[in-house]
N, C-alpha and C positions, 0 to 999 in steps of 0.2 A: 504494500500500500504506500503513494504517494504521500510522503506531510506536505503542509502546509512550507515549513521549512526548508524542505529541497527543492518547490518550488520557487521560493526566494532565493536560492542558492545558485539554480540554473540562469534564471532570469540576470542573478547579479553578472554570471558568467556570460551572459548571451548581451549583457550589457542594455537589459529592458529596462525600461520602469511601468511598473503592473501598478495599477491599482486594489484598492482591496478588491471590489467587484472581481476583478480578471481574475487576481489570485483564487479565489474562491473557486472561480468557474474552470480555470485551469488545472487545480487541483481535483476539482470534479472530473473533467475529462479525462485527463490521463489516468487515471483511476479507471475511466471505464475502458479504456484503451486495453489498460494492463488486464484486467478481470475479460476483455476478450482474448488475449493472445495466451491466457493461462486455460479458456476452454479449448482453444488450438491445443494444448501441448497435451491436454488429454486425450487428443485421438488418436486410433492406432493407425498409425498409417505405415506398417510393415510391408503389406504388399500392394502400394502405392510406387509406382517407379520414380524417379526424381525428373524433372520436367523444367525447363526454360521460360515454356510457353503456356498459358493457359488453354488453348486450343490448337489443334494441329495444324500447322503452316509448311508452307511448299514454296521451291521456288518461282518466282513466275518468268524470270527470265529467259529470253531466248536463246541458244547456241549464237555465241561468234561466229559474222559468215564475212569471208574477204571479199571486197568488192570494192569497183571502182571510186574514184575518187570524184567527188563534183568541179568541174575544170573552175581555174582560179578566177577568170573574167567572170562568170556567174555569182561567185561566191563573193566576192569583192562591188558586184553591180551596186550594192545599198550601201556599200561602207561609204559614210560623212566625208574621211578623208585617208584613204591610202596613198600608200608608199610606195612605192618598188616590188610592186606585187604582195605586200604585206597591211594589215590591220595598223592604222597611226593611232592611238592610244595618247590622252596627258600622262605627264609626268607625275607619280604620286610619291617619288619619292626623293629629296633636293640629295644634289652631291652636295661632298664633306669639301 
């Protein structure tokens, strides 16, 4: 069980300021936090296998397939302002 006390003690750690209200209700809560994770530790769950996922997931991804490349004039038609067959981008970051 939560005191009251170690709730001032986290708080002062976590560097809160609680009111009484909060303290009151924070101590309530996590009380009931703990009172559910201690009905968890009563279940048997021996032959329960250990799991990642709540429900079973798949990849959706498709296989890598090599193929051609989109020619650079196409690729470049919308670019604001290329280069030399390259994407012109601002500087984001200043020399030393």
């Amino acid at each position: 069980m939560i005191t009251r006390e170690q709730v001032d003690h986290v708080a002062h750690l976590a560097r809160l300021a609680l009111s009484d209200e909060e303290r009151e209700r924070m101590t309530s809560q996590l009380n009931k936090i703990l009172e559910a994770a201690g009905k968890l530790q009563k279940l048997d769950t021996t032959d329960v296998p250990p799991t990642a996922f709540a429900v079973p997931i798949q990849n959706v991804f498709r296989p890598d397939e090599v193929r051609e490349s989109l020619p650079r004039d196409l690729v470049l038609a919308n670019a604001p302002d290329p280069e030399r067959g390259f994407f012109r981008v601002p500087r984001i970051m200043e020399e030393e």
